[in-house]
TORTOR-633184 format. One record per residue (C-alpha): x, y, z. Coordinates in steps of 0.25 Angstrom, whole numbers, plus 5000, padded with zeros to 4 digits. Layout:
<setis>
XYZ...
</setis>
This chain:
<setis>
500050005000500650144998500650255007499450345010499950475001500250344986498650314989498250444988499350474974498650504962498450364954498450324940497450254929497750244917496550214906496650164891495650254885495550234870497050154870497650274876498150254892497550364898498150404915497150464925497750494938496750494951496750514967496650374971495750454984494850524973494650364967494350284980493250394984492650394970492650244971492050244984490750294977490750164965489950044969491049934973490549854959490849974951492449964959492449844957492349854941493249964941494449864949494249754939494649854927496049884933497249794932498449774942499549894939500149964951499050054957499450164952499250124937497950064934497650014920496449984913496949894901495649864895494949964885493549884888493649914902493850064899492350104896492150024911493150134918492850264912491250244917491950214931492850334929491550394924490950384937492150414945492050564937490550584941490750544956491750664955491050764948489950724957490750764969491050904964489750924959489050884974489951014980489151084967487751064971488051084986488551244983487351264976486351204982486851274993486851404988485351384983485051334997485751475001484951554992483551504994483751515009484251665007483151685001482051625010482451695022482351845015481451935019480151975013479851845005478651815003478151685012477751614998479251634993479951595006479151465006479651424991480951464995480851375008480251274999481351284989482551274999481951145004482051084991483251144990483851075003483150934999483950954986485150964995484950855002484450764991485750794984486850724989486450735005486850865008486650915023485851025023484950995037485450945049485450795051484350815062483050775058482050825071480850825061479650755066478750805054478850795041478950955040480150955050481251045050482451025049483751105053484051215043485251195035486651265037486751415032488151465029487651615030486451645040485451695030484551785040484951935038485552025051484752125057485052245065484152255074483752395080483852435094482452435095482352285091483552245101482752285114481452235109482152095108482252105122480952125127479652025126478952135118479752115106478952075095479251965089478251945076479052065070480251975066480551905054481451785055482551835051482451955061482351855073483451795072484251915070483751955082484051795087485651825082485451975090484951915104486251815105487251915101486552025110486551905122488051885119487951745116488651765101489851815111489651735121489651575114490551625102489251605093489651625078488651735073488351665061488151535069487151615076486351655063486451515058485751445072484751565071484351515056484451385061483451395073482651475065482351385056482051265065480851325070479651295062478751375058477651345068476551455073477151465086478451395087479251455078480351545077479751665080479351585094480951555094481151715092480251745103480651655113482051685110481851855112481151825124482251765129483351875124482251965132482351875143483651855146483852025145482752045154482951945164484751985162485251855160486651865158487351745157487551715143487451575144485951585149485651675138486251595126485451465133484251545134484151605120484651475113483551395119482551495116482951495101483051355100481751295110480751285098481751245087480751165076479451135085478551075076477251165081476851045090476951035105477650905114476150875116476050845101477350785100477050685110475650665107475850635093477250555097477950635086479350605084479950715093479250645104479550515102481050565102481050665114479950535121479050645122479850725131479850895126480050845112479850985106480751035115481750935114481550955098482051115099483351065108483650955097483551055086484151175093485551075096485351015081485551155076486651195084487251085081487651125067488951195068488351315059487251325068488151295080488251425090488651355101490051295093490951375102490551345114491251235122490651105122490251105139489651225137488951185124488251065131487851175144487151245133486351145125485851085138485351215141484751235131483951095128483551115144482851265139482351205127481651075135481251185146480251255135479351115136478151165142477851045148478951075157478551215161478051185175479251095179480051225174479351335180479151255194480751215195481051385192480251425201480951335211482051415209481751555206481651625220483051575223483551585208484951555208485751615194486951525198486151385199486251315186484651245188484251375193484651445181484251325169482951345176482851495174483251475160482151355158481051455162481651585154481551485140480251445145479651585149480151655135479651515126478251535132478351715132477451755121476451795131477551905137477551995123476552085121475252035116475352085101476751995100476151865111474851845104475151815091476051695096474651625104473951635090475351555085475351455097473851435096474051415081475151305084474251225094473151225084474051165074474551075084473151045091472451005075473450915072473550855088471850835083472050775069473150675075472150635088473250695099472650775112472550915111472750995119471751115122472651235122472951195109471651165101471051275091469651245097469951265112470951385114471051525114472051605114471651675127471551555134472851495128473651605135472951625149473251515156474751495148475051645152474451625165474951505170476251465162476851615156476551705168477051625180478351575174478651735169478251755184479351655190480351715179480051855186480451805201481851805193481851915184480652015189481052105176480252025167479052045175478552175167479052125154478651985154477651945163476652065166476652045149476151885152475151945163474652035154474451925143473651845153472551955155472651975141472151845136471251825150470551975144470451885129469851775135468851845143468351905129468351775122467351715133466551825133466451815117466151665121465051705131464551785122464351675109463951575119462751685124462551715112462351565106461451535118460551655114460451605100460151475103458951515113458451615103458451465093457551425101
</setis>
């Protein structure tokens, strides 16, 4: 055998082509990784032509077997061009992937338009994928129905547009009065990118900016769009966090980046149906999490699956212990937004808030467990022109939910059916007996939100109580009124 640098020596073969001894001189690597693509019978063929000569000379004597090798040779030739042609179609298909996706995102199309374009760029990626296996979604596959989605593919140059925003916008974003149907897309998460540079976190965990503007997109567009949990819900809970953590003056910027992350992330891709449906109708989310907070355990799985693609990654620089710290922290905020939790959550906080201690670890998860709970659930605090419109949206969900629970023969649950709520008794006894007393126990601990958060809930309460008092008078009324008719029938 020779040494490693002869096998990898340019070698010989010399072909009779029409009486004349022509020389070709190949790598003998570029031969054995073309011929690893032949079928062994086709290899096989091909030895038998050869004759012994030193192995750096073979001969092909016989002018009937030359007809045989050039169609091998032939094939050889294709399997190359092939190869140079893939890396082609890759840059092209990528820079048409690029171009419709610029084009989807800007603004002022028409909703007609963006739809086609949406429709093209997925026949577009399944072009992609049909074409050779190129990756262009992550391998994870949470889908439990047929209209899933999936992660969003890898973008080289964020494609959402940098906005300055005014001074006026930057000290509404921290108040509960900012309004939050204002915004495109687009806005929001410049506003998203704003809030974690403003926090210090960018600083703080070495985050790449354009790392940052790439997870945004990503978390953007893994929330569906549902009638209530969507990404203007992500927004919302997220800004009420940003106010939050300025009003209450929580300065540890580990707590901060905890807290905004798992307010950005504690909805990623809910399907529009609650744990109740998941587990009455044994979907596949919870047959996996065995009926434990499968939505919820869903939005951790999805958060972690995006931010494990490095270009998504903005946690890569910190140290691995610290890492670990931080995505446990996280998953417990996430798993602590389960509302069938709330009372086990409420009752262990307010074991500990009269003799709150800042420095005890439990104490603190605790507080944090409350805060992502108390800005998921905050609509209420807004001012009512911004807070109603998301009962009609929540409503709308659970009548969606509550038709199909009745088409499949699953329980349903009151509060949820078209026929039986209102949307004045859908908030009194939620605000009343789930917003206000938590905001209550939260203000033992910070007594600045008081006035800006829970007199708003108060108010709310009397303002639904007033809405419901007219809708049972109008009922008295139709119900007097039906009586006399009847006795005047007869």
């Amino acid at each position: 055998m020779g040494s490693s640098s002869s096998s990898y020596a340019p070698k010989t073969i010399y072909m009779d082509v029409d009486g004349k001894v022509q020389r070709v001189s190949l790598k003998i690597s570029n031969i054995k990784a073309v011929c690893l693509r032949f079928h062994q019978n086709e290899m096989h063929k091909l030895m038998q032509l050869t004759v012994t000569y030193p192995i750096n000379n073979f001969l092909f004597p016989s002018k009937e077997k030359d007809d045989m090798f050039q169609n091998v040779l032939s094939q050889v030739a294709e399997q190359f061009s092939r190869a140079f042609r893939t890396n082609e179609l890759k840059t092209e298909v990528t820079n048409r992937l690029a171009m419709l996706e610029k084009r989807v995102e800007l603004e002022g199309l028409k909703v007609v338009e963006i739809e086609k374009f949406k429709n093209d760029l997925k026949k577009l990626r399944d072009e992609m994928t049909s074409r050779g296996g190129v990756r262009v979604n992550c391998n994870c596959k949470y889908n439990f129905t047929d209209d899933g989605k999936k992660l969003s593919p890898r973008r080289d140059v964020p494609s959402y547009p940098k906005y300055t925003l005014s001074q006026e916008t930057i000290e509404a974003l921290k108040k509960p009065t900012f309004d939050v149907w204002h915004w495109e897309h687009n806005e929001m998460l410049s506003c998203l990118e704003y809030m974690y540079h403003d926090l210090g976190l960018v600083k703080e965990f070495n985050i790449n900016p354009i790392t940052l503007k790439r997870w945004l997109l990503a978390i953007q567009e893994n929330y569906r769009d549902n009638p209530f949990h969507n990404f203007r819900h992500c927004f919302c809970v997220s800004q009420m966090m940003y106010g939050m953590i300025h009003l209450c003056n929580l300065q540890v910027r580990s707590y901060m980046c905890i807290l905004m992350t798992a307010a950005a992330c504690h909805d990623l891709d809910h399907p529009g149906y609650n744990n109740t449906y998941q587990i009455n109708a044994r979907t596949e989310l919870a047959v996996r999490y065995n009926d434990i907070s499968p939505l919820e355990n869903h939005h951790c799985a999805v958060a972690f699956q995006i931010l494990s693609m490095p270009e998504c990654n903005i946690f890569a620089n910190m140290e691995p212990d610290s890492f670990k710290q931080l995505r446990q922290a996280i998953i417990t905020l996430i798993l602590a937004t389960d509302m069938a939790r709330h009372g086990e959550i409420l009752d262990s906080f307010k074991q500990k808030v009269d003799n709150f201690d800042f420095t005890n670890e439990e104490h603190v998860k605790c507080l944090k467990m409350v805060l992502i709970k108390c800005c998921d659930i905050s609509n209420e605090v807004r001012p009512t022109e911004v807070a109603e419109p998301w009962v009609d949206c929540l409503l709308e969900e659970y009548f969606i939910q509550s038709e199909r629970e009745k088409s499949e023969g699953l329980p349903v649950a009151p509060f949820m059916d078209r026929d039986k709520v209102t949307k004045p008794t859908a908030q009194i006894g939620f605000i009343k007996f789930v917003l206000i007393p938590m905001f209550e126990t939260v203000m033992k601990l910070f007594p600045q939100i008081e006035e800006i958060m829970v007199q708003p809930l108060r108010d709310s309460r009397d303002h639904y109580e007033e809405l419901k008092q007219i809708d049972d008078a109008m009922s008295e009324k139709k119900k007097t009124e039906s009586m006399s008719l009847g006795g005047k029938k007869k």
